[in-house]
N, CA, C and O atoms as a Tripos MOL2 file, in Angstrom:
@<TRIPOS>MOLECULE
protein
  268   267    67     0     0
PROTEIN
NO_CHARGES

@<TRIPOS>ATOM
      1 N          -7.0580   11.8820   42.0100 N.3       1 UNK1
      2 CA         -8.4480   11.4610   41.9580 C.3       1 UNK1
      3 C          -8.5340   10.0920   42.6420 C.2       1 UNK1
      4 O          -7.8830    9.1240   42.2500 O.2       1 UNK1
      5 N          -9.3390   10.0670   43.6430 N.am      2 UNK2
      6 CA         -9.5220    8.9000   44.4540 C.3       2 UNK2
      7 C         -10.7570    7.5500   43.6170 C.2       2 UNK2
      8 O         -11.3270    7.7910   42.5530 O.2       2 UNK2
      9 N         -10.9020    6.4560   44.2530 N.am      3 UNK3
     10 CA        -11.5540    6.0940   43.6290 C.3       3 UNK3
     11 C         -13.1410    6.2340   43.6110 C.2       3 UNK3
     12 O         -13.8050    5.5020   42.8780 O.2       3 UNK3
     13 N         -13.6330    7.0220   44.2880 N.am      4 UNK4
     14 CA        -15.0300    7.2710   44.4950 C.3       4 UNK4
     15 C         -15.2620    8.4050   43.3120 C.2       4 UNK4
     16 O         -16.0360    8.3810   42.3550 O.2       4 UNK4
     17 N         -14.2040    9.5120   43.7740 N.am      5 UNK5
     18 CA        -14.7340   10.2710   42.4150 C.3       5 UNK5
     19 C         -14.7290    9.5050   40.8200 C.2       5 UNK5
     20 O         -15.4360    9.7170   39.8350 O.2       5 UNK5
     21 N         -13.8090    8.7110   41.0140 N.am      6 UNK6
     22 CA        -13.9690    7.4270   39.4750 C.3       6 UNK6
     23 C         -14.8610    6.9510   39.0900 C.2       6 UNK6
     24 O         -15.1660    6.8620   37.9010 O.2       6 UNK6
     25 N         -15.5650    6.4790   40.1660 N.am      7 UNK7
     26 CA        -16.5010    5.8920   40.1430 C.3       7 UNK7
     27 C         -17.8840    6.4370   39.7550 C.2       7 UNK7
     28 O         -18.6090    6.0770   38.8280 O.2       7 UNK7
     29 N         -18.1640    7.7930   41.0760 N.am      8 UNK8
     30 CA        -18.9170    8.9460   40.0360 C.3       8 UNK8
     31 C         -18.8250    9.0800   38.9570 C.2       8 UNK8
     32 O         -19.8690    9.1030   38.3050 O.2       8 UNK8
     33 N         -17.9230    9.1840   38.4780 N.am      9 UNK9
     34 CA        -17.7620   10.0220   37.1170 C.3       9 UNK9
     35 C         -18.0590    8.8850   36.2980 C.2       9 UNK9
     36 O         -18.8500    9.2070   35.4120 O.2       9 UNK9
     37 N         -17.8090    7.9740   36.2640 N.am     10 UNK10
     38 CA        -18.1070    6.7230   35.5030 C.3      10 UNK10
     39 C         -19.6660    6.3340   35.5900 C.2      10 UNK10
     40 O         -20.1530    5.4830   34.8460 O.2      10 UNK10
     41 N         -20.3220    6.9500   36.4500 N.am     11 UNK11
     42 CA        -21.6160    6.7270   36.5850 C.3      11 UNK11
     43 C         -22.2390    7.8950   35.7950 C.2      11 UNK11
     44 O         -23.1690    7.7110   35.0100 O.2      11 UNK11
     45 N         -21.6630    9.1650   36.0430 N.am     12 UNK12
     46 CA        -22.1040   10.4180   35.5030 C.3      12 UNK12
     47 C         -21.9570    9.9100   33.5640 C.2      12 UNK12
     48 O         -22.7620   10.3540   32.7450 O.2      12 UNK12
     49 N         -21.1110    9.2090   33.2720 N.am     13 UNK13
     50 CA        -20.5390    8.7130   31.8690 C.3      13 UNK13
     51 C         -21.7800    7.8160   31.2400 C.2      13 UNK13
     52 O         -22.3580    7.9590   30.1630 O.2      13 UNK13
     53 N         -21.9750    6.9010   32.2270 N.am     14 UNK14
     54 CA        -22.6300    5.9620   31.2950 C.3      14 UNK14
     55 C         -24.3460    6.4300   31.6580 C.2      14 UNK14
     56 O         -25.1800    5.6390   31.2190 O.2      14 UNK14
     57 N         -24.7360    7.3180   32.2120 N.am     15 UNK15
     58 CA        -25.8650    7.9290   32.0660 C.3      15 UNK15
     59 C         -26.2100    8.9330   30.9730 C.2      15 UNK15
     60 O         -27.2960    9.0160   30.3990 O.2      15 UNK15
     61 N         -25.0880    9.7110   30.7590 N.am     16 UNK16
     62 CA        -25.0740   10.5240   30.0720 C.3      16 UNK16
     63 C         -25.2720    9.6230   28.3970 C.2      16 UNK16
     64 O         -26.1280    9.8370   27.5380 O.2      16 UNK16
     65 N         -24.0560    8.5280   28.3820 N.am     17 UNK17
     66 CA        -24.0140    7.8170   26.9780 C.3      17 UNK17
     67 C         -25.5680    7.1910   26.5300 C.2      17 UNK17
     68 O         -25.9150    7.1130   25.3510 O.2      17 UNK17
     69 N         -26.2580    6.8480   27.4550 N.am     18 UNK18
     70 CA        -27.3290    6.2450   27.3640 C.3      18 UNK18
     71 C         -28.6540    7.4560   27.2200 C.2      18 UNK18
     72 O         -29.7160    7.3100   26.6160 O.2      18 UNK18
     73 N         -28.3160    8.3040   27.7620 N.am     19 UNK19
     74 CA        -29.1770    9.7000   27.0040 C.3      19 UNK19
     75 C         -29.0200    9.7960   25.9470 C.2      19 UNK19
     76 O         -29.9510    9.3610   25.2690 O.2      19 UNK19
     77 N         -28.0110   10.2950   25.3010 N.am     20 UNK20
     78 CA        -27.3510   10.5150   23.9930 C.3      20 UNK20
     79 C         -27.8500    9.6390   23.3640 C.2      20 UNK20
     80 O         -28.6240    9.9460   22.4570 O.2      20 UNK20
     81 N         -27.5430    8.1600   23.6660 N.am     21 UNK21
     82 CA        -27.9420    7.4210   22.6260 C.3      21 UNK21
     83 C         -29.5600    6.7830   22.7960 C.2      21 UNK21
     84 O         -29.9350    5.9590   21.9620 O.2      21 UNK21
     85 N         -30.4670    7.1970   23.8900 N.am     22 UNK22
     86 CA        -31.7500    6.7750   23.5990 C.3      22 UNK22
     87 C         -32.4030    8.7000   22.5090 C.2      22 UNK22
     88 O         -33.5130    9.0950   22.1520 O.2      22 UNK22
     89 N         -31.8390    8.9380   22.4630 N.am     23 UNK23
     90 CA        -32.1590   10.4730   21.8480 C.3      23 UNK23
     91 C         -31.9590   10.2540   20.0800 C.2      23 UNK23
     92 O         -32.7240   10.5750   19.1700 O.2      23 UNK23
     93 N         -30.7460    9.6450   20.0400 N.am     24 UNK24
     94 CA        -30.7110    9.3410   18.1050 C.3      24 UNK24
     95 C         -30.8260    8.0270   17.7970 C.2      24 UNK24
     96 O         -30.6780    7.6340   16.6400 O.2      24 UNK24
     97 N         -31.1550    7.0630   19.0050 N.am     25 UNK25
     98 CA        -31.5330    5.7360   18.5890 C.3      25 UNK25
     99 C         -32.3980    5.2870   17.1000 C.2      25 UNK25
    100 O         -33.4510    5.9160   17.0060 O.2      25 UNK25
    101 N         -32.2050    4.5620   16.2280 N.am     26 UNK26
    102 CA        -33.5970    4.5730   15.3000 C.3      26 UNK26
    103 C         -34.7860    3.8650   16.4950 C.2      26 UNK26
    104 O         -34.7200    3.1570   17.5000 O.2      26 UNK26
    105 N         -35.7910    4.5010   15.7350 N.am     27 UNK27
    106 CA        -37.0370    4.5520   16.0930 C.3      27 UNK27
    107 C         -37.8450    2.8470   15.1170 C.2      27 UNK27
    108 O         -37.5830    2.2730   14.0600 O.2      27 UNK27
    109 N         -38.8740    2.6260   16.2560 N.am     28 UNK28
    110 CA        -39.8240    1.4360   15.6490 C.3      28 UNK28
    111 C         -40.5460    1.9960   15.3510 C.2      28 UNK28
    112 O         -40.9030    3.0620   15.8530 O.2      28 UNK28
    113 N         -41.0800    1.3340   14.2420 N.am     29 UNK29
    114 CA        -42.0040    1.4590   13.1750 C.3      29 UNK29
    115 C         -43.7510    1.8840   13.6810 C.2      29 UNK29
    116 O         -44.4880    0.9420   13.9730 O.2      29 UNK29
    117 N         -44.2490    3.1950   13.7430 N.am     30 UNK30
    118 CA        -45.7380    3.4020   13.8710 C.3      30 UNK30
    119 C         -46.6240    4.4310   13.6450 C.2      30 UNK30
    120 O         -46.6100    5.6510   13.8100 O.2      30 UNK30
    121 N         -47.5180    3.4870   13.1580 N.am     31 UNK31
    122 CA        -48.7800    3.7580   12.5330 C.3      31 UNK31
    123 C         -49.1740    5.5460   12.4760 C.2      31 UNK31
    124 O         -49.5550    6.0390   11.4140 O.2      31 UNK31
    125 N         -49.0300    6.3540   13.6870 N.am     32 UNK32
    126 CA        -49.5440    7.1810   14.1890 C.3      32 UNK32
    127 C         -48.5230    8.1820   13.6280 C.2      32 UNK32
    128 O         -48.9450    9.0450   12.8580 O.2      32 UNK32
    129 N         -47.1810    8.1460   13.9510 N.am     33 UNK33
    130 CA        -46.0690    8.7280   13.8050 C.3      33 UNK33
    131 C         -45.6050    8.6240   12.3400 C.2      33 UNK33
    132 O         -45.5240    9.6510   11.6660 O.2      33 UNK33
    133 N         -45.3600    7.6650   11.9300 N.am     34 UNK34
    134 CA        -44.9270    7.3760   10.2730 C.3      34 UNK34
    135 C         -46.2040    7.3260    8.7490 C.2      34 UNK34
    136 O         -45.9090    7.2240    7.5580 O.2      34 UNK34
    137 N         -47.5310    7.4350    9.3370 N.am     35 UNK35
    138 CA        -48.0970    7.7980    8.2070 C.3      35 UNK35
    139 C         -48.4870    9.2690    7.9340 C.2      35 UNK35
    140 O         -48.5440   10.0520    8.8820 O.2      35 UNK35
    141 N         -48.7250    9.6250    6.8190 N.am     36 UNK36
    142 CA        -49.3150   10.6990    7.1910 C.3      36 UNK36
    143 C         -50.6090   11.6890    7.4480 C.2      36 UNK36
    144 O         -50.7840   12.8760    7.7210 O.2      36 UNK36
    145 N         -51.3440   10.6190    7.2240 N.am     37 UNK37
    146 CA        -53.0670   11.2940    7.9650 C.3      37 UNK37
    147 C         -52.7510   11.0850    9.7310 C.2      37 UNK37
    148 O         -53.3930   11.8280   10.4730 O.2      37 UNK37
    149 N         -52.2410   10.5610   10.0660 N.am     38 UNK38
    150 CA        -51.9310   10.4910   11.3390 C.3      38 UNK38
    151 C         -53.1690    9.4860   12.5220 C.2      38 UNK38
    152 O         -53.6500    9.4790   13.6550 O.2      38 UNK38
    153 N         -53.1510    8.5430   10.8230 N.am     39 UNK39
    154 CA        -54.7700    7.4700   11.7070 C.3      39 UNK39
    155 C         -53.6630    6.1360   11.6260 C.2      39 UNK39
    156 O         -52.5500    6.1670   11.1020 O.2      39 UNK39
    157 N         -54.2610    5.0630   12.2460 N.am     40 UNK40
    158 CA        -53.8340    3.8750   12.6190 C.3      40 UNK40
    159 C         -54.5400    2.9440   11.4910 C.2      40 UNK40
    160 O         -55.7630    3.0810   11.4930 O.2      40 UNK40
    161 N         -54.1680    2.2570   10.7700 N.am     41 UNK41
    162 CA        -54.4450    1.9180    9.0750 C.3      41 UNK41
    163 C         -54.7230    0.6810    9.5990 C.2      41 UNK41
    164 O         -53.8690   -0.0410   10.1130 O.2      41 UNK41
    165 N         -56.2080    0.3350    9.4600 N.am     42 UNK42
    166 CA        -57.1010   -1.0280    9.7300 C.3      42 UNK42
    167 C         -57.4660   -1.0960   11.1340 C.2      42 UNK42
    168 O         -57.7830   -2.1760   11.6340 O.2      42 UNK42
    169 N         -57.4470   -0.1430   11.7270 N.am     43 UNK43
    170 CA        -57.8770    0.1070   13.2110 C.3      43 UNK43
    171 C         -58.9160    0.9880   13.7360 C.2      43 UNK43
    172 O         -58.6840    2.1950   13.6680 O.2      43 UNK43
    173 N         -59.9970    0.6110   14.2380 N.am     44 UNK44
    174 CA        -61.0970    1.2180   14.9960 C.3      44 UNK44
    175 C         -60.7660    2.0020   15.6350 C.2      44 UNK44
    176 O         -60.0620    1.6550   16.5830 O.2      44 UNK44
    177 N         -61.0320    3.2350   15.5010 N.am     45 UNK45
    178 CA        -60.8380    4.6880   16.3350 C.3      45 UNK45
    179 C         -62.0900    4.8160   17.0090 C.2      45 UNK45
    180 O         -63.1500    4.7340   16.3870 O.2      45 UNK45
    181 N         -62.0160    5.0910   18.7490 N.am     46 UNK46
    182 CA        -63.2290    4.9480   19.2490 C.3      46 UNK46
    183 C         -63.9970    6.1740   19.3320 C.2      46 UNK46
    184 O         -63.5920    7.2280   19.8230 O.2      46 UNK46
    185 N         -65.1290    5.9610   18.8190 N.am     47 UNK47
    186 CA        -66.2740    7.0510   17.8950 C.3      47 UNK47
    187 C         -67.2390    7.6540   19.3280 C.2      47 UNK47
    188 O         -68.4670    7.6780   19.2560 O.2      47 UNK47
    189 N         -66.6640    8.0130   20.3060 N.am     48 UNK48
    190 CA        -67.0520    8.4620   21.6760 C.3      48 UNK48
    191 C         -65.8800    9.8520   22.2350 C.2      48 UNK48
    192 O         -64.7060    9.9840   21.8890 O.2      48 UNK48
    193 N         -66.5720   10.6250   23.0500 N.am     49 UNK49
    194 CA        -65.3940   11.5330   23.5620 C.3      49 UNK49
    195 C         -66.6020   11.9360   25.0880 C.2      49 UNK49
    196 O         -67.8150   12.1370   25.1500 O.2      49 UNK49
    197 N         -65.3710   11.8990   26.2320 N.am     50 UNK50
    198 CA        -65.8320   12.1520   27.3640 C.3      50 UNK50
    199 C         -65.3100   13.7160   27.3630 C.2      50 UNK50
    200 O         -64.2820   14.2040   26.8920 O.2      50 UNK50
    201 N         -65.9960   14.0880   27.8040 N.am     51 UNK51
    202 CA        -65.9420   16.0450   28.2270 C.3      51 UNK51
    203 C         -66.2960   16.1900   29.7190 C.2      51 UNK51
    204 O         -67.2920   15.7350   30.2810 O.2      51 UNK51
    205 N         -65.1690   17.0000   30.3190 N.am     52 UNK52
    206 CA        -65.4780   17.1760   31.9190 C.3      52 UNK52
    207 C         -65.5830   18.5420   31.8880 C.2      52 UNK52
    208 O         -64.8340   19.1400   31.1160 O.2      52 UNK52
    209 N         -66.4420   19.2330   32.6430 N.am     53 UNK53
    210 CA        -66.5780   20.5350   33.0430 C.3      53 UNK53
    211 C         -66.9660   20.8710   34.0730 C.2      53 UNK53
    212 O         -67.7050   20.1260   34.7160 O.2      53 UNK53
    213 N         -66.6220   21.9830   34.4990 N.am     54 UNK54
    214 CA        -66.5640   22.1750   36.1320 C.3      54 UNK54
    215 C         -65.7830   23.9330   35.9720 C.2      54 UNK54
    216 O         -64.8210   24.4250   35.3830 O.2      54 UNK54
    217 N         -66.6950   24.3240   36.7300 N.am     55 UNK55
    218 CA        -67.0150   25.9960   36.7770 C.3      55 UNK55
    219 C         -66.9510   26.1940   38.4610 C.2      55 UNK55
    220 O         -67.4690   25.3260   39.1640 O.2      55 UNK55
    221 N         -66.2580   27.4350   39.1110 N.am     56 UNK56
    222 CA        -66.5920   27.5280   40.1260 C.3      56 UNK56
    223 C         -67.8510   28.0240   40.3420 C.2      56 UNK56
    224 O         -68.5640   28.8720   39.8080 O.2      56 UNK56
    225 N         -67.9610   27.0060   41.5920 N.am     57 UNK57
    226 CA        -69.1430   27.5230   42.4430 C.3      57 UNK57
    227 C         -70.6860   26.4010   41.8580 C.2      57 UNK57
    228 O         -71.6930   26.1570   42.5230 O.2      57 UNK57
    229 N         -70.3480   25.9040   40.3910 N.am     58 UNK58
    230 CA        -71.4670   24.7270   40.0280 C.3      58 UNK58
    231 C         -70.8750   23.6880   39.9970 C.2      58 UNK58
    232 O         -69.6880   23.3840   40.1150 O.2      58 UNK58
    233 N         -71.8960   23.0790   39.8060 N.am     59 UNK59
    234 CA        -71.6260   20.8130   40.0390 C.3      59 UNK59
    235 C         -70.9290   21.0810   38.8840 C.2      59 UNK59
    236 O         -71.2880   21.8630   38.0030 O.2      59 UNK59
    237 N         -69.7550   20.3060   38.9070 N.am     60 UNK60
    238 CA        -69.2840   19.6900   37.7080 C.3      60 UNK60
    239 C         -70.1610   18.5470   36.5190 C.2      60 UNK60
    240 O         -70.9350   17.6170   36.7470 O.2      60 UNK60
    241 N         -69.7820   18.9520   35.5880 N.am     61 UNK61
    242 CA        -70.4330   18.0010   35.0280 C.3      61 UNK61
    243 C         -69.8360   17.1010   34.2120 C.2      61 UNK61
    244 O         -68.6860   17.5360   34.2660 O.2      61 UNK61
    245 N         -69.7720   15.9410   33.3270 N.am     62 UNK62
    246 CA        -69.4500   14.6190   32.9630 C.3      62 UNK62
    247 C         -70.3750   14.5500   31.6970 C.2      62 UNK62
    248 O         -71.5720   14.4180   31.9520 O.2      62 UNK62
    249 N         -69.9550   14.6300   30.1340 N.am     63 UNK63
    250 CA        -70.8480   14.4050   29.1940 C.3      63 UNK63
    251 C         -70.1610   13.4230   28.5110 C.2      63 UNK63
    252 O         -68.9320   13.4910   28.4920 O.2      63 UNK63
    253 N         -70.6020   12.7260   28.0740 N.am     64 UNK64
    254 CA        -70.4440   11.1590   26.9860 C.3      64 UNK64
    255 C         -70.9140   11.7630   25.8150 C.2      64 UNK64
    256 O         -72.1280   11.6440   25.6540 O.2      64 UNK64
    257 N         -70.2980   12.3820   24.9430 N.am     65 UNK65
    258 CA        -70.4690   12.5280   23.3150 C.3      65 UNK65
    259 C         -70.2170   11.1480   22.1930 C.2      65 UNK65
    260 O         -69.1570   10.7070   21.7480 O.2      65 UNK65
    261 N         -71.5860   10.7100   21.9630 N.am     66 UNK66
    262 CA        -71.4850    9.3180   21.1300 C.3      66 UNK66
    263 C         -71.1260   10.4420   19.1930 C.2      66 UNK66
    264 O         -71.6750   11.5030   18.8940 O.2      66 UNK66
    265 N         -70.3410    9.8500   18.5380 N.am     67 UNK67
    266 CA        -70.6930   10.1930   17.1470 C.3      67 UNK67
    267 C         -70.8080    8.8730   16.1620 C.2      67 UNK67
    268 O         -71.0960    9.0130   14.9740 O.2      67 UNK67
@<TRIPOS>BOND
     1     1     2 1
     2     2     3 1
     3     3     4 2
     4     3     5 am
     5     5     6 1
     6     6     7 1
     7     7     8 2
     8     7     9 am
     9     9    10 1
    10    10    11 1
    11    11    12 2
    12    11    13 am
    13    13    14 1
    14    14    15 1
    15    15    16 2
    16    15    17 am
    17    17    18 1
    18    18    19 1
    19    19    20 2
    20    19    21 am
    21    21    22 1
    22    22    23 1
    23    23    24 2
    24    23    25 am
    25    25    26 1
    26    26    27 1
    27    27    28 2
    28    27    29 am
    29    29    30 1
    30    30    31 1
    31    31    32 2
    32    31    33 am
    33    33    34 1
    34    34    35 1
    35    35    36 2
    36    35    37 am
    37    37    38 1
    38    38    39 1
    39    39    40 2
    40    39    41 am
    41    41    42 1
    42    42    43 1
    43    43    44 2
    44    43    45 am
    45    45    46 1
    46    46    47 1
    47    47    48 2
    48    47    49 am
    49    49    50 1
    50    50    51 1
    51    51    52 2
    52    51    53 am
    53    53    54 1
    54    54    55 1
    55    55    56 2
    56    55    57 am
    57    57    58 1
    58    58    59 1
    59    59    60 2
    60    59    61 am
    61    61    62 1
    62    62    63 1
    63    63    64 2
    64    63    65 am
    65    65    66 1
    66    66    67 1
    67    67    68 2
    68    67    69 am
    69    69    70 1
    70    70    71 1
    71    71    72 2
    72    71    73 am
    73    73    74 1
    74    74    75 1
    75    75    76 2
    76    75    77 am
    77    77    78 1
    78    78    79 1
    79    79    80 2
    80    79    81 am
    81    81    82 1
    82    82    83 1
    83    83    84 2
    84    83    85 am
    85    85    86 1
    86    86    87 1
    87    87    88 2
    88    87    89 am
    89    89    90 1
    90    90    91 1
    91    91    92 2
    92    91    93 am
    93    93    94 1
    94    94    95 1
    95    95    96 2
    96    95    97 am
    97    97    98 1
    98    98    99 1
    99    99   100 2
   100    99   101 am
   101   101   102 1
   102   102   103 1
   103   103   104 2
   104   103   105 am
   105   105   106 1
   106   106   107 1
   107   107   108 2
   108   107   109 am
   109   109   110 1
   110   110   111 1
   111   111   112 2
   112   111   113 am
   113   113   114 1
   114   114   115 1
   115   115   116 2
   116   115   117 am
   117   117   118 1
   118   118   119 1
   119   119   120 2
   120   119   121 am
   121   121   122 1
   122   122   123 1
   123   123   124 2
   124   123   125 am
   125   125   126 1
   126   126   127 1
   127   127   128 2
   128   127   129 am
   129   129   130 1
   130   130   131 1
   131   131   132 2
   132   131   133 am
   133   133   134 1
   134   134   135 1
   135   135   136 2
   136   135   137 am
   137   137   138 1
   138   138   139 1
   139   139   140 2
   140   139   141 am
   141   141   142 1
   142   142   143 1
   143   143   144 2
   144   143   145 am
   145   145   146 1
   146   146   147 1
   147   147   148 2
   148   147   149 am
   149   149   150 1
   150   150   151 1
   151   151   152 2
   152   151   153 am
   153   153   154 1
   154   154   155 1
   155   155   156 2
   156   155   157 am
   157   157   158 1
   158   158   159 1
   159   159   160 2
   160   159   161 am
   161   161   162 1
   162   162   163 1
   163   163   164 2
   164   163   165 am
   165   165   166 1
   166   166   167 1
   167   167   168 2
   168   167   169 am
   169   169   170 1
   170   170   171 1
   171   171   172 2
   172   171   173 am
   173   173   174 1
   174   174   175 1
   175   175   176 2
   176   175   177 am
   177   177   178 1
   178   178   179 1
   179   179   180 2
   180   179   181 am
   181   181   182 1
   182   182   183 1
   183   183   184 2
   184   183   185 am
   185   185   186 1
   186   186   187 1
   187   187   188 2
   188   187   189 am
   189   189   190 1
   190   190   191 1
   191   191   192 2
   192   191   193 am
   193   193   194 1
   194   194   195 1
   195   195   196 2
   196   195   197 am
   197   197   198 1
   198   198   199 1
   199   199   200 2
   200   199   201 am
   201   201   202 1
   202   202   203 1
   203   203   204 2
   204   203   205 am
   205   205   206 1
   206   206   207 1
   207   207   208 2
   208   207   209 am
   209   209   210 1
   210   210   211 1
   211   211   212 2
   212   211   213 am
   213   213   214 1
   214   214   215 1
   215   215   216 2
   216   215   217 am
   217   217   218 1
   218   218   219 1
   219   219   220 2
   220   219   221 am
   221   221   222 1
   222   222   223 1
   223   223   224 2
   224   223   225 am
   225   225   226 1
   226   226   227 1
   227   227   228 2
   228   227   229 am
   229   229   230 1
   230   230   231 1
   231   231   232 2
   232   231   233 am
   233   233   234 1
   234   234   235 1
   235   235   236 2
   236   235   237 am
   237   237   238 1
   238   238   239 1
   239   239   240 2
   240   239   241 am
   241   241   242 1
   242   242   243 1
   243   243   244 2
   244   243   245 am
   245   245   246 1
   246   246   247 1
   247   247   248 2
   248   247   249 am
   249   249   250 1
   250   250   251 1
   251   251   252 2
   252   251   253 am
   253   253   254 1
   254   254   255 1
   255   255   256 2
   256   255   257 am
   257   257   258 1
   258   258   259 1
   259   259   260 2
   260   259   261 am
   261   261   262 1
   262   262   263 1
   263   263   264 2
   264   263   265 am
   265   265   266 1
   266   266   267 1
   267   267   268 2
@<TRIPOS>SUBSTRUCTURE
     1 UNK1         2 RESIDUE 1 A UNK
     2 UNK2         6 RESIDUE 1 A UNK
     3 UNK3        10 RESIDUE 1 A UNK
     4 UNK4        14 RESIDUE 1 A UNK
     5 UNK5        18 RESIDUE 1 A UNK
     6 UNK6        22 RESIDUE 1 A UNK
     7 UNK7        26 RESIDUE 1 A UNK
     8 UNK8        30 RESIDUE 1 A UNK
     9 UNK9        34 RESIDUE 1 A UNK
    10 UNK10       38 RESIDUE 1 A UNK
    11 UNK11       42 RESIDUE 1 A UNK
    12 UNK12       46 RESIDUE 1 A UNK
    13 UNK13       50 RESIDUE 1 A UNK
    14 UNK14       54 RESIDUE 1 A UNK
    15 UNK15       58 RESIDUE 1 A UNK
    16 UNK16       62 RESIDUE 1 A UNK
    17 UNK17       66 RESIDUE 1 A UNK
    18 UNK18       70 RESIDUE 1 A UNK
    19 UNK19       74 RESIDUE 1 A UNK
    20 UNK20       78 RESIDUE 1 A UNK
    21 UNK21       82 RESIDUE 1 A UNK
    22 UNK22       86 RESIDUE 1 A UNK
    23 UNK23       90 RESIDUE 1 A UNK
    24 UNK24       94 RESIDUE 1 A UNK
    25 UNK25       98 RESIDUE 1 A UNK
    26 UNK26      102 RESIDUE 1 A UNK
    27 UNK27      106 RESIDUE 1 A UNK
    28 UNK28      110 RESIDUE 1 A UNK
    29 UNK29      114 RESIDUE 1 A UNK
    30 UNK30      118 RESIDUE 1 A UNK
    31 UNK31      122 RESIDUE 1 A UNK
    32 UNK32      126 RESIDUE 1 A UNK
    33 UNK33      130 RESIDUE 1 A UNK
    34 UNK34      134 RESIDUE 1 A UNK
    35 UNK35      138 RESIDUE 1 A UNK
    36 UNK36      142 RESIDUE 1 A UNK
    37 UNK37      146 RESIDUE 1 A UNK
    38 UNK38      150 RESIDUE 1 A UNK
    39 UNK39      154 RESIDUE 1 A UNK
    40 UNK40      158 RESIDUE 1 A UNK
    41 UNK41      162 RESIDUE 1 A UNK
    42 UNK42      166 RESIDUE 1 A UNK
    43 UNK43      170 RESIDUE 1 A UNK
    44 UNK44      174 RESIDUE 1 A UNK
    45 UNK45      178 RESIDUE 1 A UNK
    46 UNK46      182 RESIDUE 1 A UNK
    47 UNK47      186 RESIDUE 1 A UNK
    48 UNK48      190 RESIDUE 1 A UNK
    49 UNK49      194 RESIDUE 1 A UNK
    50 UNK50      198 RESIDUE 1 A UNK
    51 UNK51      202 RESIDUE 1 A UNK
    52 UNK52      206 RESIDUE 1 A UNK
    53 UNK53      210 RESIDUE 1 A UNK
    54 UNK54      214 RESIDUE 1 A UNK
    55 UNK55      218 RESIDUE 1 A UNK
    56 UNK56      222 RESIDUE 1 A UNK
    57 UNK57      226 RESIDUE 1 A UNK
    58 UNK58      230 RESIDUE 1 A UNK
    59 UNK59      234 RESIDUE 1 A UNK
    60 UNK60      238 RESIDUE 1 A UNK
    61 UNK61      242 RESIDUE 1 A UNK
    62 UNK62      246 RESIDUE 1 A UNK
    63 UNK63      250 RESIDUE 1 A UNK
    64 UNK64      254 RESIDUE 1 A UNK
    65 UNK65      258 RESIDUE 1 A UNK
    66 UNK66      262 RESIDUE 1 A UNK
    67 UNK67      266 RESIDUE 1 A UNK
């Protein structure tokens, strides 16, 4: 084994280790993920939703739903 394939392979190594370990890393702490209503606790959820639609052959259209 020459040194280029070493070198590969040592590259193929520490990519791989760094997969592995961003995969069972512990995780930071959030709101969204760790409670369980799945809301953000003391935070404004924005009370609007944009809707796009578009059909062949008509104008698309763009609606702003306020609630």
């Amino acid at each position: 084994m020459d040194w280029q394939q070493l070198v590969a392979l040592a590259i193929v190594g520490i990519t791989a280790a760094a997969l592995v370990w961003s995969r069972f890393r512990p995780r930071k702490f959030s709101f969204v993920r760790d409670l369980p209503c799945g809301c953000a606790a003391g935070q404004q959820t924005p009370r609007h939703s944009i809707v796009y639609r578009a059909r062949k052959g008509e104008r698309p259209q763009v609606t702003l739903k306020m609630r």
